[in-house]
KOLVEXLO-840641 format. One record per residue (C-alpha): chain; y, z, x; residue in three letters. Coordinates in nm, 2 decimals. Layout:
! KOLVEXLO-840641
<site 'A'; <Y; Z; X>; 'ALA'>
...
This chain:
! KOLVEXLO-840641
<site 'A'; <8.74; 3.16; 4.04>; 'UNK'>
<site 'A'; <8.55; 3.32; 4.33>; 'UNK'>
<site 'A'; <8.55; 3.02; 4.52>; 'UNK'>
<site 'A'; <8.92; 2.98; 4.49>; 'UNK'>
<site 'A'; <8.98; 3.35; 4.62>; 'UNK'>
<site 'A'; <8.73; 3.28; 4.92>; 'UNK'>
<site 'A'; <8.58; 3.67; 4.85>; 'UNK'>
<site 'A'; <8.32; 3.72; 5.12>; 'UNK'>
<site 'A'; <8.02; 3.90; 5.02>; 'UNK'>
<site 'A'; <8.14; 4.20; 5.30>; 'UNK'>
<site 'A'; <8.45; 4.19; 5.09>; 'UNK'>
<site 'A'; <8.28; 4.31; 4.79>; 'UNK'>
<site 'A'; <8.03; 4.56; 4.96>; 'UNK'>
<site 'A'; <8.32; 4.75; 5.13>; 'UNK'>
<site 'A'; <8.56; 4.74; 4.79>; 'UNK'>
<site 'A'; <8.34; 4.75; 4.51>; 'UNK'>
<site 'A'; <8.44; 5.12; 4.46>; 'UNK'>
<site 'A'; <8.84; 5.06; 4.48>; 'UNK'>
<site 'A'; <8.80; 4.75; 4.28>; 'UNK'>
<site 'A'; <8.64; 5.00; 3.99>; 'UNK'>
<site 'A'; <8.90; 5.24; 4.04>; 'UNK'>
<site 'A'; <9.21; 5.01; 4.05>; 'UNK'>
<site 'A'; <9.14; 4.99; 3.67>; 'UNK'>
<site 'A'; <9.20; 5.34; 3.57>; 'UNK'>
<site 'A'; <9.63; 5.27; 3.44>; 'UNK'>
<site 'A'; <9.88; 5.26; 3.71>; 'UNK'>
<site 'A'; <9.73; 5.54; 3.96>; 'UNK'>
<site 'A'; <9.42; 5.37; 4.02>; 'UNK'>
<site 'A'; <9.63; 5.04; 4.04>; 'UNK'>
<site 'A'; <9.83; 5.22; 4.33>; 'UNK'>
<site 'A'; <9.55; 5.40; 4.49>; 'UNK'>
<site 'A'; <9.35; 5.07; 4.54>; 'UNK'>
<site 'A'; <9.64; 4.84; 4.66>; 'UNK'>
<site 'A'; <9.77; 5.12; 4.89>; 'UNK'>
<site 'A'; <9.41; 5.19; 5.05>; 'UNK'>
<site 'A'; <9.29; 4.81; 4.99>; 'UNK'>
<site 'A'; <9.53; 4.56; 5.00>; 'UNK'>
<site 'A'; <9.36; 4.34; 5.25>; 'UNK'>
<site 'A'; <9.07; 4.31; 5.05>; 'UNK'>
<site 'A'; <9.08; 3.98; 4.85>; 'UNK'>
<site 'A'; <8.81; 4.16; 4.63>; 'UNK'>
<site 'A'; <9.03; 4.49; 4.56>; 'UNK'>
<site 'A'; <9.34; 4.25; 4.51>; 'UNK'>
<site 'A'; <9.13; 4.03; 4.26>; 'UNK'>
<site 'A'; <9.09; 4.34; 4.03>; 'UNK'>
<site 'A'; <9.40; 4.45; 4.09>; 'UNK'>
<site 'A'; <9.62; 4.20; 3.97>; 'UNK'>
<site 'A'; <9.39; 4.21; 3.63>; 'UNK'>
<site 'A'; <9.49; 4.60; 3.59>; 'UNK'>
<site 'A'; <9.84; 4.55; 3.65>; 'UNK'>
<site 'A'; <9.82; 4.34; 3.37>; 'UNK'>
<site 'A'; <9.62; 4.57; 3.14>; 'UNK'>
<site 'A'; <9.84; 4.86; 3.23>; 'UNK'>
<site 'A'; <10.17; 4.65; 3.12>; 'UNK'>
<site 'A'; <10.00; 4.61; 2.80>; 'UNK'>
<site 'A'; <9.94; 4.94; 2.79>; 'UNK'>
<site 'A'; <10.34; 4.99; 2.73>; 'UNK'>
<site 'A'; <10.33; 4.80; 2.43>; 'UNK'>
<site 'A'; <10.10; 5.06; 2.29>; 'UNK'>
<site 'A'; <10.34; 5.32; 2.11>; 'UNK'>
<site 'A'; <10.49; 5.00; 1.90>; 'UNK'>
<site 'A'; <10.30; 5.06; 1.56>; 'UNK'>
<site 'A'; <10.01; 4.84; 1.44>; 'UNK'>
<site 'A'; <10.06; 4.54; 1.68>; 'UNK'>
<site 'A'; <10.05; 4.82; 1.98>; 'UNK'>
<site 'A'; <9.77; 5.00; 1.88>; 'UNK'>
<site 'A'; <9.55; 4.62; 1.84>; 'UNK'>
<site 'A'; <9.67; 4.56; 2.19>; 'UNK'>
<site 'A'; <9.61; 4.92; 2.34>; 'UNK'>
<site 'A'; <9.26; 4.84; 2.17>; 'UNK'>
<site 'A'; <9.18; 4.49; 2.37>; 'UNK'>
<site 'A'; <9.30; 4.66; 2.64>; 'UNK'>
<site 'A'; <9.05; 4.94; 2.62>; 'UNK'>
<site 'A'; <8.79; 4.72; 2.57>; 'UNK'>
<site 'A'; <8.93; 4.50; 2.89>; 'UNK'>
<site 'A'; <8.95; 4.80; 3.10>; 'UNK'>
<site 'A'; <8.60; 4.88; 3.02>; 'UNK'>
<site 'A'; <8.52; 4.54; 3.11>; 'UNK'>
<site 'A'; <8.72; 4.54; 3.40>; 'UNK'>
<site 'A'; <8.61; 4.85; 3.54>; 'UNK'>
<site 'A'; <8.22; 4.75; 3.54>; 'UNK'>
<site 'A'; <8.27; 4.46; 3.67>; 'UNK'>
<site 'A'; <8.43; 4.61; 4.02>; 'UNK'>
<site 'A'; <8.19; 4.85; 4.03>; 'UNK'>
<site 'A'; <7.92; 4.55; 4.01>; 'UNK'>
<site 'A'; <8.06; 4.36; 4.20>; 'UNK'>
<site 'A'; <8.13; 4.06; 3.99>; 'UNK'>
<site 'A'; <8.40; 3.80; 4.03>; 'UNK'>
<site 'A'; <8.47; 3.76; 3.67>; 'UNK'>
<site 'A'; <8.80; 3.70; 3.49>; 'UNK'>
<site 'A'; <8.90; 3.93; 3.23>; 'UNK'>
<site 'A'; <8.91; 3.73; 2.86>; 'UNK'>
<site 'A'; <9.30; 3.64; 2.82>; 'UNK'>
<site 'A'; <9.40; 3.88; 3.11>; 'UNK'>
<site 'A'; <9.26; 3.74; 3.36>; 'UNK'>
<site 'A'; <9.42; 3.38; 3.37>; 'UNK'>
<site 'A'; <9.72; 3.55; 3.26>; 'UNK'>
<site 'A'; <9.71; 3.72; 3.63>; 'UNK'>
<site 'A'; <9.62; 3.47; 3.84>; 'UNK'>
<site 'A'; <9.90; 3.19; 3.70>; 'UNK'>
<site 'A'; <10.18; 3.46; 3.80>; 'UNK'>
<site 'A'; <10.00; 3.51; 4.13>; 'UNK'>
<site 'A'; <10.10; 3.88; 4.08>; 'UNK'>
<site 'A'; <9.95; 4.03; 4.41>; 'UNK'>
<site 'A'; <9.79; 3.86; 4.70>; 'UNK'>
<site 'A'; <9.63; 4.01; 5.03>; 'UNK'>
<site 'A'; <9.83; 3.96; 5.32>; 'UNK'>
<site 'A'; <9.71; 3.80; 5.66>; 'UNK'>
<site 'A'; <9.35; 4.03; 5.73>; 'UNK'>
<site 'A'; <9.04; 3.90; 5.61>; 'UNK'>
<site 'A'; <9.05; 3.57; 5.69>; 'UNK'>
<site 'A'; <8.70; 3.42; 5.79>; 'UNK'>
<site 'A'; <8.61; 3.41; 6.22>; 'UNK'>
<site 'A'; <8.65; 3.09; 6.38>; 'UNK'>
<site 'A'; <8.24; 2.94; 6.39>; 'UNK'>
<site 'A'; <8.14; 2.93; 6.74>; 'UNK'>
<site 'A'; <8.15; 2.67; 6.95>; 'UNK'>
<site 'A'; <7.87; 2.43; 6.99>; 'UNK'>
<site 'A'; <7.66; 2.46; 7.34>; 'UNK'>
<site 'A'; <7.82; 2.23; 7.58>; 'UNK'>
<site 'A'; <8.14; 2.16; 7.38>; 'UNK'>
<site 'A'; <8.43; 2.22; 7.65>; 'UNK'>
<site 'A'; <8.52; 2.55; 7.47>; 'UNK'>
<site 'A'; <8.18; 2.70; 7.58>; 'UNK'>
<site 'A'; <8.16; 2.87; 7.95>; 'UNK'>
């Protein structure tokens, strides 16, 4: 999946920490896409929590809720250790989920530099 995203290893250095955080329910989604939404890395755990924390409103519903608010517990652990690692890893289930509806994607920024032109190409003075 990594591969797909083009995440550059400077991606995941500088969001490591907001891709943790974005999977504590709703205000760690909001607090990582508003402080880090032009980091493919963020935006890649991101659009797993979102999921998570829509699960999350199933919860209340007797029996069937309390399974899911379970998995999801056990997904937002997963989740969470996994930004704070650093690893590009979908979450079981949620993770697919996410990426089919293409929920969020970074806009424009962090797109990789041109490579520089070869010695005596026209291009170089």
């Amino acid at each position: 999946m990594a591969n797909e995203f083009n995440i550059t290893p400077a991606e995941i250095e500088d969001g490591k920490t907001m891709g943790g955080i974005a999977y504590f329910g709703i205000l760690g989604f909001l607090i990582a896409f508003l402080t880090k939404k032009e980091n493919k890395y963020v935006m890649y755990h991101a659009q797993q929590s979102l999921i998570l924390v829509i699960f999350m409103l199933v919860a209340p519903i007797p029996v069937v809720g309390q399974i899911i608010a379970l998995g999801a517990f056990i997904l937002f652990i997963i989740g969470m250790l996994n930004g704070f690692k650093g690893e590009i890893k979908p979450l079981p289930l949620v993770g697919n989920l996410a990426f089919k509806f293409g929920i969020l994607k970074p806009e424009g920024g962090n797109t990789p530099p041109a490579p520089p032109a070869a010695p005596g190409s026209p291009d170089v003075e």
